[in-house]
MIROBA-45622 format. One record per residue (C-alpha): residue in one letter; residue number from 1; x, z, y. Coordinates in nm, 4 decimals. Last residue first. Layout:
BEGIN
['A'; NUM; [X; Z; Y]]
...
This chain:
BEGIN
['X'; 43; [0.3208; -1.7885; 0.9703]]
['X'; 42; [0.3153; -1.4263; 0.7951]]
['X'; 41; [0.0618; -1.2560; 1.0066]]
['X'; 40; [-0.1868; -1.1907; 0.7198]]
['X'; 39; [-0.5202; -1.1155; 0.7459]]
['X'; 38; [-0.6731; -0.7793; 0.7451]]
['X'; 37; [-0.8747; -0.6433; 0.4409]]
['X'; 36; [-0.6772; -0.3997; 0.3557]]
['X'; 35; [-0.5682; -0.2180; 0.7131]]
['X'; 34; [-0.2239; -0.2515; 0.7887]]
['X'; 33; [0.0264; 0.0744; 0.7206]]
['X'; 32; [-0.0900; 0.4289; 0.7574]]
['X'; 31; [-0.2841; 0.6487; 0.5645]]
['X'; 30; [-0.3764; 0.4900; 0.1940]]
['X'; 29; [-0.3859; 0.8422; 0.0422]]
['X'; 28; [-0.1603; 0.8116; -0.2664]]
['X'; 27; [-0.0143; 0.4802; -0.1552]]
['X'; 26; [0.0987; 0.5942; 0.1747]]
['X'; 25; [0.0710; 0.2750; 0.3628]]
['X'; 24; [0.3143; 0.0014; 0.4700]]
['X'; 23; [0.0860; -0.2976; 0.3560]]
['X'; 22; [0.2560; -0.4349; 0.0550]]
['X'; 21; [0.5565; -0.2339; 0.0119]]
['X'; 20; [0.3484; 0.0825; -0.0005]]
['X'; 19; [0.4855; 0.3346; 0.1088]]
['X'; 18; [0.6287; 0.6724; 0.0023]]
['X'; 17; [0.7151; 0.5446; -0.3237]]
['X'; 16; [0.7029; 0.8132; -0.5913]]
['X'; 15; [0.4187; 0.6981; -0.8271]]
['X'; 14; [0.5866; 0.3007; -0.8153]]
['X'; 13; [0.2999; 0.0833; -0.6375]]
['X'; 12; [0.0741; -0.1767; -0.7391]]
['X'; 11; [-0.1433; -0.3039; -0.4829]]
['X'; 10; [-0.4982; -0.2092; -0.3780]]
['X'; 9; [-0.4880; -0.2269; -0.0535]]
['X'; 8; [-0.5173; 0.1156; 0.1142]]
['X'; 7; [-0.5741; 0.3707; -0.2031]]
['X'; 6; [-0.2086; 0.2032; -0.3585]]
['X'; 5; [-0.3034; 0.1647; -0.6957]]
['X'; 4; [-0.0416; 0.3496; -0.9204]]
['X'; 3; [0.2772; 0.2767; -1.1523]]
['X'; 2; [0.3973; 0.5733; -1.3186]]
['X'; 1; [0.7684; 0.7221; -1.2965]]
């Protein structure tokens, strides 16, 4: 178990996570989930 840079934001992710838990993307090809550079909903 490695810990990688999810391609979409940038995060750290566990190797065998099938999304990130920071923007909901596949961290090995950044597909999916919220784009990086979008804000925030969280209010």
């Amino acid at each position: 178990m490695a810990v990688i840079a999810c391609k979409n934001c940038g995060a750290k992710v566990n190797s065998e996570a099938v999304a990130c838990p920071a923007c909901g993307a596949d961290p090995r090809t950044g597909e999916g989930g919220s784009p990086a550079d979008a804000p925030s909903s969280n209010t």
